[in-house]
C-alpha positions in Angstrom: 76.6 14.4 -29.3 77.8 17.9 -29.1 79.5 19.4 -25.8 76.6 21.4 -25.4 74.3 18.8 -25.6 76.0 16.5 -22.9 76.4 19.5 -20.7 72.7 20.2 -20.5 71.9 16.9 -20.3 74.1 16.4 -17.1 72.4 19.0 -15.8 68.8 17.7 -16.7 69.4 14.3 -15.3 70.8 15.9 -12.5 67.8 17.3 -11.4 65.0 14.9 -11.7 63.4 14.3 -8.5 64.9 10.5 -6.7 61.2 9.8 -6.4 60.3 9.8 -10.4 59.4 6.6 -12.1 59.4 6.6 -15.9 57.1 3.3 -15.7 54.3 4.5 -13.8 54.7 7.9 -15.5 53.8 5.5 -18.5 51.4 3.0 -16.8 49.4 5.3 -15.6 48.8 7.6 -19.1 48.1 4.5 -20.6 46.4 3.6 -17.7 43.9 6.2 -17.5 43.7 6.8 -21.7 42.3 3.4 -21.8 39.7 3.2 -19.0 38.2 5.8 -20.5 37.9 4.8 -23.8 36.1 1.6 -22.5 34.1 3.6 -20.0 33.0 5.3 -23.0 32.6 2.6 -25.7 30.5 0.8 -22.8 28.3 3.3 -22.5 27.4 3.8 -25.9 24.2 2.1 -27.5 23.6 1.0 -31.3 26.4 3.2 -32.5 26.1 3.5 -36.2 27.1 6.1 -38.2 28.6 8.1 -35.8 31.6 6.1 -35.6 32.4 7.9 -39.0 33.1 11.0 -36.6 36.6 9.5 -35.6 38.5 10.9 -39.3 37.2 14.9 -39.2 37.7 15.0 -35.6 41.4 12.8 -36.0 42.2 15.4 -39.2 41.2 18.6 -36.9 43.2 17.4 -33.7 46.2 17.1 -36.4 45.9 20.9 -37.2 45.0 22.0 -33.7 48.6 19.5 -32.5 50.7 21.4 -35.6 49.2 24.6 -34.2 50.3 24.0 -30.7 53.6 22.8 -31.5 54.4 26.0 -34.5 52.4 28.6 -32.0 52.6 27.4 -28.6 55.9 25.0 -27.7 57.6 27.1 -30.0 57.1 30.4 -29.6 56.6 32.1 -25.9 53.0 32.9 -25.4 53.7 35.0 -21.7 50.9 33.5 -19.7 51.5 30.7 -17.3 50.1 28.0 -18.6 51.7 28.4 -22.2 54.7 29.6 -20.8 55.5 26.4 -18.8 54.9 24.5 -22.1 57.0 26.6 -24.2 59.4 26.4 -21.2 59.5 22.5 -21.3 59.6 22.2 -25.2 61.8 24.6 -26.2 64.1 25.5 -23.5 64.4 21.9 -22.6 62.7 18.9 -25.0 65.3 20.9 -28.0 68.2 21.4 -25.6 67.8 17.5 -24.9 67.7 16.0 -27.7 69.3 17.5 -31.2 68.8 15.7 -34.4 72.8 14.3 -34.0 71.2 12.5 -31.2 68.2 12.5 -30.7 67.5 9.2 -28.7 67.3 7.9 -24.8 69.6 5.6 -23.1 67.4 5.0 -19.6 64.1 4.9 -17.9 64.8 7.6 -15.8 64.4 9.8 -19.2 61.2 9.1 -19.8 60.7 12.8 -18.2 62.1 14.7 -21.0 59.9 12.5 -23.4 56.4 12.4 -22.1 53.6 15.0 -20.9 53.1 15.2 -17.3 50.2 13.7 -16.2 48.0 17.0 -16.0 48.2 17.6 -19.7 46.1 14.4 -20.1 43.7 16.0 -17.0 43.7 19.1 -19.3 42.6 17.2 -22.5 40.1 14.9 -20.6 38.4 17.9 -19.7 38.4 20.0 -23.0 37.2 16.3 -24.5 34.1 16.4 -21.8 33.4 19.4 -22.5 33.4 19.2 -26.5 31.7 15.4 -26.5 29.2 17.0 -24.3 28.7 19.8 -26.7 28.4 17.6 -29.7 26.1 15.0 -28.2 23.2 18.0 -27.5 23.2 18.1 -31.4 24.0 14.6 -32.3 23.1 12.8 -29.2 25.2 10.9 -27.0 26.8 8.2 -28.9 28.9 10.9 -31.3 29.4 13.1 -28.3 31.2 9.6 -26.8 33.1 9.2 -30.2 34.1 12.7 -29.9 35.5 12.3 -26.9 37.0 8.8 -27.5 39.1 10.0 -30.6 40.6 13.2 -28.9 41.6 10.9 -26.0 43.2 8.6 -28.2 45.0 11.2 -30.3 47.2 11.8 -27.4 48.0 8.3 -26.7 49.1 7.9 -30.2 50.7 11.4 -29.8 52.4 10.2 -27.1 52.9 6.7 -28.3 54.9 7.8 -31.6 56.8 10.7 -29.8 58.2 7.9 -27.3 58.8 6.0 -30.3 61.0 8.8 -31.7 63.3 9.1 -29.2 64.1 5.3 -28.6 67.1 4.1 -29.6 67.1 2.3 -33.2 65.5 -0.7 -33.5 64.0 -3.1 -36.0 60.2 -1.8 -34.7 61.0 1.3 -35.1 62.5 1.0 -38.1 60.4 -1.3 -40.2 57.2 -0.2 -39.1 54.9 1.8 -41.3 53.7 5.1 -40.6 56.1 4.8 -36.8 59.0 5.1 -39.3 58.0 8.0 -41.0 57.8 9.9 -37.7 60.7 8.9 -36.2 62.3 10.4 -39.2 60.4 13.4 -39.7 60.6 14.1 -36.2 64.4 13.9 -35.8 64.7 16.3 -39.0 62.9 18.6 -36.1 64.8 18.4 -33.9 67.7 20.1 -36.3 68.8 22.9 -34.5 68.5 25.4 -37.6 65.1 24.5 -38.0 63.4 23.2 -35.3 61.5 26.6 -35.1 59.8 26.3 -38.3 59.5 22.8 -39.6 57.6 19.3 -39.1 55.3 20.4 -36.6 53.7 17.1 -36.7 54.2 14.5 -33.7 51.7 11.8 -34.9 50.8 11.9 -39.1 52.5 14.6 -41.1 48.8 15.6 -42.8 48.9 19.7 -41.4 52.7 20.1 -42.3 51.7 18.8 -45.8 49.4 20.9 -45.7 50.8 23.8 -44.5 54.2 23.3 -46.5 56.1 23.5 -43.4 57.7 19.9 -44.5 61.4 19.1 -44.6 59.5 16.9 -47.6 58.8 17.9 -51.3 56.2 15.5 -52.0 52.4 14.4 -51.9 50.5 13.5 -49.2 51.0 9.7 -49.3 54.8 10.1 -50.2 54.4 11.7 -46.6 52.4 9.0 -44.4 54.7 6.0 -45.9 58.1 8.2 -46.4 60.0 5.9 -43.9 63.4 7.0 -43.6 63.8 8.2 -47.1 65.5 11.5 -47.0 65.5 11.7 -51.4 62.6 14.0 -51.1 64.3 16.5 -48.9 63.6 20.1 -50.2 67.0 21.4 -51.2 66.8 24.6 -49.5 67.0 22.7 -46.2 70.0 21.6 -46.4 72.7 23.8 -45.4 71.0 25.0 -42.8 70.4 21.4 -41.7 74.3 20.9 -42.0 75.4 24.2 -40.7 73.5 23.7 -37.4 74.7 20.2 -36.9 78.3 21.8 -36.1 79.2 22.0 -32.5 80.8 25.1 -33.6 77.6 26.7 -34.7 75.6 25.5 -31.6 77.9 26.7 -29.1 78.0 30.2 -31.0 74.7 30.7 -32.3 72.0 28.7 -30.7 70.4 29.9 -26.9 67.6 28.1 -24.8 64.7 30.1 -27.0 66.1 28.7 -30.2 68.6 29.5 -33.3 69.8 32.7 -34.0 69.7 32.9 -37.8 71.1 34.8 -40.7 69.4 36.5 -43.2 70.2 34.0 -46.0 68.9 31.3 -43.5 65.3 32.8 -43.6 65.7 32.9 -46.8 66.0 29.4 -47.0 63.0 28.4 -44.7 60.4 31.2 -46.3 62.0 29.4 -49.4 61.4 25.7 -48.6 57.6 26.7 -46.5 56.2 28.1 -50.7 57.0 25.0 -52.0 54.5 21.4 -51.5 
């Protein structure tokens, strides 16, 4: 951990309120996430073929999460709302955690880790509002399905990002698809690149996709990559290695992000034309 780092950390830890508990910040996402999924599964009757609703609306909550992350947490949108999550992400989540260390050591840090509750209010409420949409058209059991699958996006979102940020252990580790994640994830959090690459907090599909991968590989090479860092697009990686220098931080990295050079760019519009 870099000077920097520790400093802002300090500072972060410093100020999170006496009366936060990171376990009922948990317990009650969780909590909630799963009540309604069993409210909804409970009111659902002869459900059939809708059920096959759960992989287009799981691949377009993937794009809409990698368009958040790239467009949103990443760079500032100047409205209130998107400002307070660009404020949060970048200005604190990146200052946090750096791919050097990117991990956790207590339960009072489940703060910088996890939504606040009112994100999952938000999604509930876009959820309603789309499963009520769909369920005009399709009737009510896809309109539930709908809303079931965006509802447990984010607990998977929120599942794997926690899982990121853990210290290592054999779960984490060893687990398929977790793994993958937790690596892809800490490539993010690079300070030279965390503007531009592996938007993805649950599968790595969109950054495939999009070719905005740390990877140079297909789509399954992706899912099951585990920590395997053979496949890392060659481009990356001095800027990867310059930005891991406290040196380079101190100098050339503010609260909205890394200053670059041109040759840097380069690099990154470089690596994002190739798969």
């Amino acid at each position: 951990m870099t000077d920097r780092q520790r400093r802002f950390r300090e500072k972060y830890v410093s100020e999170i309120s006496p009366w936060y508990s990171g376990l009922l910040h948990v317990g009650v996402m969780y909590a909630a996430g799963i009540s309604a999924i069993v409210w909804c599964v409970s009111r659902m009757q002869g459900a059939t073929w809708e059920w096959l609703l759960i992989l287009p609306v799981a691949i377009a909550g993937n794009f809409v999460e990698w368009g958040m992350h790239k467009f949103v947490m990443h760079r500032l949108v100047d409205v209130f709302a998107l400002r307070a999550i660009y404020d949060r992400h970048t200005r604190q989540h990146h200052q946090y955690f750096t791919d050097g260390d990117p991990t956790i050591g207590t339960v009072k840090e489940f703060r910088i880790v996890l939504f606040p509750w009112r994100v999952l209010m938000v999604l509930a409420v876009a959820g309603g509002g789309l499963g009520w949409l769909t369920a005009q058209f399709l009737g009510p059991n896809a309109g539930y399905v709908v809303f079931i699958t965006m509802i447990s996006h984010y607990m998977v979102y929120e599942t794997f990002h926690f899982c990121c940020h853990v210290p290592e252990n054999s779960i984490v580790r060893q687990l398929p698809l977790v793994n993958t994640i937790r690596r892809h994830h800490a490539a993010h959090h690079n300070m030279g690149i965390m503007m531009h690459v592996n938007m993805n907090l649950t599968f790595p599909v969109a950054d495939w996709a999009m070719k905005t991968s740390d990877l140079k590989r297909g789509l399954l090479g992706h899912l099951f990559n585990g920590y395997d860092e053979s496949h890392l697009k060659d481009e990356l990686k001095p800027v990867m290695a310059r930005f891991r220098s406290a040196e380079t931080q101190e100098k050339r990295v503010t609260l909205d992000g890394p200053k670059l050079e041109a040759d840097e760019l380069r690099a990154l519009q470089q690596a994002g034309s190739h798969a």
